[in-house]
N, C-alpha and C positions, 0 to 999 in steps of 0.2 A: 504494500500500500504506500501512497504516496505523501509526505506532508503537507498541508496547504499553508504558503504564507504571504506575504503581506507585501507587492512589487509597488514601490512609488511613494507619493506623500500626499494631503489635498484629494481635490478633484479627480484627478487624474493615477487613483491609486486603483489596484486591480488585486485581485488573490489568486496564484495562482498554483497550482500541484507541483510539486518537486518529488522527482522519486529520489529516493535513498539510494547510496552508492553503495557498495559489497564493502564489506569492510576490508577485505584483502584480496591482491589479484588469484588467480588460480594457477599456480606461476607449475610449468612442468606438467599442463594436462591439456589435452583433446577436448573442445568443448566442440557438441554436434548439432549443430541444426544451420538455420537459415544466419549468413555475414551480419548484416545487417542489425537485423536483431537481436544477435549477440554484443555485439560492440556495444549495440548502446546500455546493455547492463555494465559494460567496465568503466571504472572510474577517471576523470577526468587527469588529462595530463601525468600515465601511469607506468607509461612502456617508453624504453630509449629508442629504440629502433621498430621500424614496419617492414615488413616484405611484403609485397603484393604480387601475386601472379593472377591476374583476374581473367575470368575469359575473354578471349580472345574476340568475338562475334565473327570467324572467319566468312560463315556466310557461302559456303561450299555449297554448289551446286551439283548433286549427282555426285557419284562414285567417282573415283581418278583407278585406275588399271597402268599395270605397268607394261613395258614394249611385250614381254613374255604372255601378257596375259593377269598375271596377279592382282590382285585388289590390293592396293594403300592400305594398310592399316592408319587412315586419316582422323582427325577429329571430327567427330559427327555425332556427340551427346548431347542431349538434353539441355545440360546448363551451359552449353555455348551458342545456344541459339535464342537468339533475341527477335522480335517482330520487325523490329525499325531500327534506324538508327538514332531516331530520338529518345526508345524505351532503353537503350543501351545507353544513352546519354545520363537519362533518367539513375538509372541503376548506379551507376559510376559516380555523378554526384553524392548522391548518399550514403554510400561506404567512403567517397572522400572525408565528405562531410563528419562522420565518425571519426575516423582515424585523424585526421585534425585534431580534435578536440582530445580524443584518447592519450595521444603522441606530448611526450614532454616540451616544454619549450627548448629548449636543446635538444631536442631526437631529430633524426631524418626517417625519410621515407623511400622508399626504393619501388616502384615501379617498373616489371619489366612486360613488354609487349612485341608485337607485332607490326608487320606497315600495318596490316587489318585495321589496328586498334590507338597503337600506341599517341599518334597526334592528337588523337579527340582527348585522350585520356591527361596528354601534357595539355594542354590548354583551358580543361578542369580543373586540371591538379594548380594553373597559374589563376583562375577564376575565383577557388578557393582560395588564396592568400599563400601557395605555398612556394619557397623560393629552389629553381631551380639550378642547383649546383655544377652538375655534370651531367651531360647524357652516355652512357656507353655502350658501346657497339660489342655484343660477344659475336666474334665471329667463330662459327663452326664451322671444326676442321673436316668435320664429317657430314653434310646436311644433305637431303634427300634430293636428289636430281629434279628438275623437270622434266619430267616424262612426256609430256607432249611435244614441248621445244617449241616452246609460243612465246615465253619469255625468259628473263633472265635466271639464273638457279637463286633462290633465297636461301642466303648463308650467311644470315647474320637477324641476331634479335635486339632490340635496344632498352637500356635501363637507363630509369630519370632517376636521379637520387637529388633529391630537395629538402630544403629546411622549413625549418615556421615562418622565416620569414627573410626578407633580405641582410636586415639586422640583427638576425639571430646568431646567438653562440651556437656549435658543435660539435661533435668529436670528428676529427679526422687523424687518424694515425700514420702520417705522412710517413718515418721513420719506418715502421712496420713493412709497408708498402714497396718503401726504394729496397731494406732487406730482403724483402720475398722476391725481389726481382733483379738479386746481384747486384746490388749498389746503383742501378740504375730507378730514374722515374720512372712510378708506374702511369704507364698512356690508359686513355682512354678507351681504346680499340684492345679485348680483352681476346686472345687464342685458344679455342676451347672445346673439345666434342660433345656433341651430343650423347647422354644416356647409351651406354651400346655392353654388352659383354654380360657379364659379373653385376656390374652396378644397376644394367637393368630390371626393375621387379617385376615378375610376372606372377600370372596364377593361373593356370590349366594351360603354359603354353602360350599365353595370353599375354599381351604388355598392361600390367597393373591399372597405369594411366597412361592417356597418349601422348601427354607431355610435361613428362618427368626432367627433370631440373636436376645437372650434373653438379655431386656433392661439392666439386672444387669452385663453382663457380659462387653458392651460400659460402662459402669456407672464404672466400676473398672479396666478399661485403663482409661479411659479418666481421671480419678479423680489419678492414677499412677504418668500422664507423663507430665499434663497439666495444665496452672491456670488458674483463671476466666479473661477470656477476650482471651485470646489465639485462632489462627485460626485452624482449625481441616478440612483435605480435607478428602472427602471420594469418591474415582471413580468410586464405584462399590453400588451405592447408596438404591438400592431394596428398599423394602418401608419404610424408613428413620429412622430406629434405631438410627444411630450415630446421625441425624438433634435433632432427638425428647430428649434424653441423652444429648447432648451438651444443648439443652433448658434448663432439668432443673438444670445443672451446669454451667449455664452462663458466657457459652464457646462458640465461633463463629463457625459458621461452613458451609464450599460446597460441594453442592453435586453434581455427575455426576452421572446420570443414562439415559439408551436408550431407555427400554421399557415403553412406552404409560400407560399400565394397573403399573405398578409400581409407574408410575410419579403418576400419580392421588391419589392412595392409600396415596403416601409418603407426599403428600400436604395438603391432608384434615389432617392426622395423626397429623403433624405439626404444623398448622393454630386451629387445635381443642387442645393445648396444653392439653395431655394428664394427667391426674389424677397420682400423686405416687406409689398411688395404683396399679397399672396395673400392672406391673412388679412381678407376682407373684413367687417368688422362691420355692424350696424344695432341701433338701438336701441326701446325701446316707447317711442310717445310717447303723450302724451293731445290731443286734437283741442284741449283749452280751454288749453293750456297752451307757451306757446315752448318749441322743442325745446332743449337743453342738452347741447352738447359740450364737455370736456374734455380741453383740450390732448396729454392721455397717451394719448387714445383715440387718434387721429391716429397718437399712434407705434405704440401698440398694433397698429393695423389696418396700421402701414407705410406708410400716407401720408405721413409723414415721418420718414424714417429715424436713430435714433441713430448718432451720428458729422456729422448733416447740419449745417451751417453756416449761421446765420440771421444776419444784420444791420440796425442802423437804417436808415431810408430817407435818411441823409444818408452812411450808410457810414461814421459815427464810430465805431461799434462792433459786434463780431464775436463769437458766441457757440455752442456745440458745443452739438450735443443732448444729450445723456445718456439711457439705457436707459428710466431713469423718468420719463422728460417734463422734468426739469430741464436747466437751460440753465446752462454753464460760461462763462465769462469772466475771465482770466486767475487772479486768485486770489478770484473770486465766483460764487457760485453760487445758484440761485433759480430760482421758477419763471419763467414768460413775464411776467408781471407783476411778482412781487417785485425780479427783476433788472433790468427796466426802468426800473425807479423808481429803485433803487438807481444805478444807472449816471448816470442824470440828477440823481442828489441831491431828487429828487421825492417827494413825501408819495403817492403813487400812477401805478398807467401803466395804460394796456388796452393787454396785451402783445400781443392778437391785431391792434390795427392799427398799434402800434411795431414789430414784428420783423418783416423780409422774406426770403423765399426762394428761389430759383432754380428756377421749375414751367414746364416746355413752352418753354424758350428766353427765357420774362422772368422779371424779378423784379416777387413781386406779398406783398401782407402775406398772414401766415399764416391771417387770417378766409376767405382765398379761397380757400384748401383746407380749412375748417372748413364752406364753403360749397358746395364739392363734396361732403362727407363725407355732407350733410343731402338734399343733392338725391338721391347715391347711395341714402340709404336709406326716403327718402320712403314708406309704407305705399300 
């Protein structure tokens, strides 16, 4: 029930119902039913971070078949189809509208979509008050041909990550970023496959959902914009990427999702805390050009685990991984190189053949997992 109270002064005073907020978030559980409705039971200004994957409204006409014959396993459910595009407009408002208000004044919001979707959704999302930060391009290394060859191959999906407002504070872990990506900036054009192998979940043979969200790519927002301990809402929840991501960066997280066959998937996923490994990456590379890994990609993909324990090969010294590829040693920190050098008093190291790590029962340098990484993903 709601309390009634007393809005104004004079003439011009109204009464009107306030509902009670929860008294605490539901921080680490699956809540099920309709986006919308659920947001507005959580309390004002409560989660640091949003992830949205809303549907898309593709708007797919008829089947798509591949040259062989095959049918697309394409999106073509339910909750991606909308009447108009003003009832999708309609919709998108008011899960904005929520998550606004939900969202800290320091929290951002992440946004990713499609051409389909994603402009109507940015020009919402700037309607509503919210300040647009960066847009980013994941381009997949692996995206599904054109099969008819009418137009160009769509290989890339885009993510708006925005604030409260243009003067808002936020978190951005600039640092974290340039380490996860070998001492360099991280761009905005992000390298990335699509769900495929291992990481994707199915059930009878079946793909779980048709557009499942590769763990590295939550693992490199969430580890951007957020720190350990921070609330993470995600309304659009599918089988729980951001839950199982937020686990292993020991980040809090709620989920809102509607569908039945999702919720179950998303629960066991979660409750079975998933192995590093799973996350299998691959990258585009160009035939004329050595391929290029970064050390954070490795943790990214769980080939080597934050918390893992790396040492020189003379075992003088011993160093902790850290979430963003950075390596701890007693009161130093750096990446695989900077700390190398550092530790040695050295004008430079190549950390990848200084640090060694305990893979299959030997110790071997960490190039020989950068070298499985490359064999794994060979085109």
């Amino acid at each position: 029930m709601g309390v009634i109270v007393k809005v104004g002064t004079g003439t011009k005073a109204r009464r009107e119902t306030v509902r009670p907020l929860p008294v605490s978030l539901p921080l680490d559980t699956l809540l099920q039913g309709d986006c919308i409705a659920i947001m507005r039971t959580l309390p004002t200004a409560s989660v640091d971070m949003i992830f949205a994957d809303p549907p898309y409204n593709l708007q797919l006409g008829g089947d798509l078949f591949r040259p062989e014959g095959g049918r697309v396993d394409a999106v073509d459910d339910a909750w991606d189809h909308f009447d108009s595009y003003g009832a999708y407009d309609a919709f998108c408002r008011e899960w904005l509208a929520e998550a606004r208000r939900i969202l800290k004044p320091d929290g951002t919001i992440w946004v990713i979509g499609s051409y389909h979707n994603i402009f109507r959704v940015g020009a919402l999302m700037q309607d509503q008050g919210f300040w647009i930060l960066n847009d980013i391009v994941w381009r997949k290394a692996n995206p599904m041909p054109n099969f008819k060859g009418t137009r160009f191959t769509n290989a890339h999906e885009t993510l708006i990550w925005a604030s409260q407002g243009e003067k808002a504070k936020y978190t951005f872990n600039y640092r974290a970023m340039k380490t996860l990506n070998d001492e360099l900036q991280m761009r905005s054009d992000w390298v990335l496959p699509i769900c495929a192998g291992q990481e994707r979940l199915k059930r009878g043979g079946t793909k779980a959902h048709p557009t499942q969200k590769p763990e590295a790519l939550l693992y490199r927002v969430m580890l951007s914009c957020t720190k350990p301990g921070d609330v993470v809402l995600d309304p659009f929840f599918g089988t729980g990427t951001t839950g199982a991501v937020a686990k292993r960066l020991g980040r809090r997280w709620i989920g809102i999702e509607r569908e039945d066959s999702y919720c179950e998937v998303a629960r066991e996923r979660i409750a079975a805390a998933l192995p590093l490994d799973e996350s299998a990456l691959t990258i585009m590379q160009s035939a004329k050009s050595q391929p290029r890994v970064a050390f954070g990609t490795l943790v990214e993909t769980g080939m080597v685990a934050p918390g893992a324990v790396l040492r020189d090969a003379k075992a003088r010294w011993s160093a902790t991984v850290r979430a963003d590829g950075s390596l701890e040693c007693g009161s130093e920190t750096g990446s695989i190189h900077k700390l190398g050098a550092t530790l040695q008093g050295a004008p430079s190291c190549n950390g990848w053949t200084f640090w060694h790590i305990e893979h299959e029962g030997a110790t071997k340098p960490i190039d020989a997992l950068r070298q499985l990484y490359l064999l794994a993903t060979e085109p």
